[in-house]
N, C-alpha and C positions, 0 to 999 in steps of 0.2 A: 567470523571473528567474534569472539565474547563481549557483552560490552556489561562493566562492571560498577552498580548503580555511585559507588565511594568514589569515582574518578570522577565524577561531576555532582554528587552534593548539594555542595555545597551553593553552587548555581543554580540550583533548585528556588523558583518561587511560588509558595505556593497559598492561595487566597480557599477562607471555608466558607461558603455561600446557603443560605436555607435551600431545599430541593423542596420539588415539587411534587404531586402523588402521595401514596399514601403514607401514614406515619403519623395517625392518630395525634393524641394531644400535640406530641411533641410539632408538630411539623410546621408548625411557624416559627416555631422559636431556637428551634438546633437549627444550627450552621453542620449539615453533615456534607452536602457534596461537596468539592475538592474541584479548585483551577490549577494546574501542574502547567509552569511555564516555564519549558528551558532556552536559551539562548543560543540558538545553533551558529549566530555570527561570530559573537564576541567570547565563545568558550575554548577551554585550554584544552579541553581534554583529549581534542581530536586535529590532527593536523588538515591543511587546506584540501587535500585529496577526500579526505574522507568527510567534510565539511559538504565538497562537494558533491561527495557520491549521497549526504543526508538529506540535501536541497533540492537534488534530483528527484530524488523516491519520495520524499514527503512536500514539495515542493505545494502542493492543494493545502497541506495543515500546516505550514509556516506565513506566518502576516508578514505585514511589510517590514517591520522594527528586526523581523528575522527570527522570531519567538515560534516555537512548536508548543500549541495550546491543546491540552488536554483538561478534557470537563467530562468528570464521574460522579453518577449520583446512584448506582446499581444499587447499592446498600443503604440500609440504613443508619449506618455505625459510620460515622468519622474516619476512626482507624481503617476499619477496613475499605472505604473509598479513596482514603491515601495509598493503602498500600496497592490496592487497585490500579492505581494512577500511576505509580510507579513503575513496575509488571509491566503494565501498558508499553511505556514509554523504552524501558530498557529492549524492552521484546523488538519495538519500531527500529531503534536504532540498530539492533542486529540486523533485522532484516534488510534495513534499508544500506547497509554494509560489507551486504556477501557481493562477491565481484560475479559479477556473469558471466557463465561461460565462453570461451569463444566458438564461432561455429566454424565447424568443419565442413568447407564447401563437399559436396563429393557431385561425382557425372550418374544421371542414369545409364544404366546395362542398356547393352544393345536391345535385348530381349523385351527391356521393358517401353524401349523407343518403340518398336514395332509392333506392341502390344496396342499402344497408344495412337500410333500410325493406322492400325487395319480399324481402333475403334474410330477414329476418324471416319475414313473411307466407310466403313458402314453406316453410319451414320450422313455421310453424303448422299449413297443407294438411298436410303430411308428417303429423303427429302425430295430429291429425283423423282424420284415416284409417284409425289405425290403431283407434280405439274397436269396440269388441264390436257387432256388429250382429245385433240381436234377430233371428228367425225365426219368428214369429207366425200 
């Protein structure tokens, strides 16, 4: 299922933090990385089914408040760690969105019971063999 960054927006909060590493003069004083916080509890844009298929799959990156927190500092450019951050996130919620297949029980073939049966049984000879034999 597509998930399209305008249908939640708006919900977007997002905090610009100094990063760390390199970045020459600048790097105490630009705020380039990016806190992207969306609210997977209290947002519109997804009904309770798929709220819940997002809680399941990212369940490890949602806090308690219910917040999916993302933190990018790959770049050194503002823009491009937001837009970064976004990417991210839209990319998460597809993923975490595709429904699972269901599985198709099936039987093994006779042929491969029996395959499995005689590795067995050789495997038994093998062992057998190896017992301590008396000398009497």
């Amino acid at each position: 299922m597509p998930v399209y960054l305008h249908q939640f927006e708006h919900e977007l909060e997002e905090k610009f933090v100094t990063a760390g590493g390199p970045g020459g003069q600048n790097v105490n004083k630009v705020a380039s990385a990016v806190q992207l916080r969306f609210n997977v509890k209290t947002t519109d844009a997804f009904d309770d089914e798929q709220k819940w298929m997002i809680r399941r799959a990212l369940g490890n990156r949602i806090n308690d408040e219910g917040e999916l927190v993302l933190f990018v500092q790959t770049h050194r450019s503002q823009v491009r760690n937001r837009e970064e951050a976004r990417e991210r996130l839209v990319d998460l919620l597809e993923k975490a969105l595709v429904k699972p297949k269901k599985r198709v029980k099936t039987k093994p073939s006779r042929a491969q019971k029996e395959r499995r049966l005689e590795g067995k049984s050789k495997r038994s000879e093998i062992k057998r063999n190896r017992t301590h034999i008396d000398h009497d």
